[in-house]
C-alpha positions, 0 to 999 in steps of 0.5 A: 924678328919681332913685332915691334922691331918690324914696325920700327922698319916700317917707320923709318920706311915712311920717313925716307918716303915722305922726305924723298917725296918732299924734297920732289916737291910731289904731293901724295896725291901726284905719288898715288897717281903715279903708282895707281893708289889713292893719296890715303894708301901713300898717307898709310905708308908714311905714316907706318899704318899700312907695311909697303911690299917688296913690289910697291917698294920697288915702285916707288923707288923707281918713281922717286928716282932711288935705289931701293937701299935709300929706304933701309939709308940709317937704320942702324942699331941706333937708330932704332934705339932712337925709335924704340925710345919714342925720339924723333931723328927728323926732328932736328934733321936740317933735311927735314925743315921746310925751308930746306926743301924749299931751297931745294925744290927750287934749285932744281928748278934751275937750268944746269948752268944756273945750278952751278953758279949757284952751288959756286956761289954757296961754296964761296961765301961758306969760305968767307964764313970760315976765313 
């Protein structure tokens, strides 16, 4: 495989981990803690600075509550087309804005009953919308 498809790996790799780490609500600092690194080495990986091994992918996965497979989540021939011509897939992504991981991050800070209600409530006026 050659070089520049490796790195391409090793971005999408660093995006999945900070938008997993975001939608946490973690900071890098808490991460590194909980994996025994300093914030800079969880900087590195989001970054694609530093390649994450199969152990410390493994790790985090297991931190940040995924399977392994949410890294490698669409990476496909076009995405890396995508990569390779320098555009940025998070760019437009609605995961990706800070307001949605704030609404996020503060669903889940629901109890599970309030959650619900809420989720209800969403789904009904998004009906309302369409009628």
């Amino acid at each position: 495989m050659a070089r520049e498809s490796m790195d391409e790996i090793d971005t999408h790799l660093g995006r999945r981990l900070r938008r997993r780490r975001r939608l946490l609500g973690m900071t890098q600092q808490e991460l590194a803690e909980t994996c025994g690194v300093r914030f800079q080495q969880i900087q590195k990986y989001e970054c694609a600075a530093n390649r994450m091994s199969a152990a410390r992918l493994w790790q985090l996965a297991d931190i940040l509550e995924v399977p392994i497979s949410y890294f490698y989540e669409g990476l496909t021939c076009d995405q890396r087309e995508h990569l390779e011509r320098g555009e940025d897939g998070d760019a437009n992504d609605t995961m990706a804005s800070k307001e949605t991981q704030d609404l996020i991050h503060a669903y889940y800070q629901l109890g599970e009953r309030p959650r619900r209600r809420l989720l209800d409530l969403a789904k009904a006026m998004n009906g309302e919308l369409e009628a």
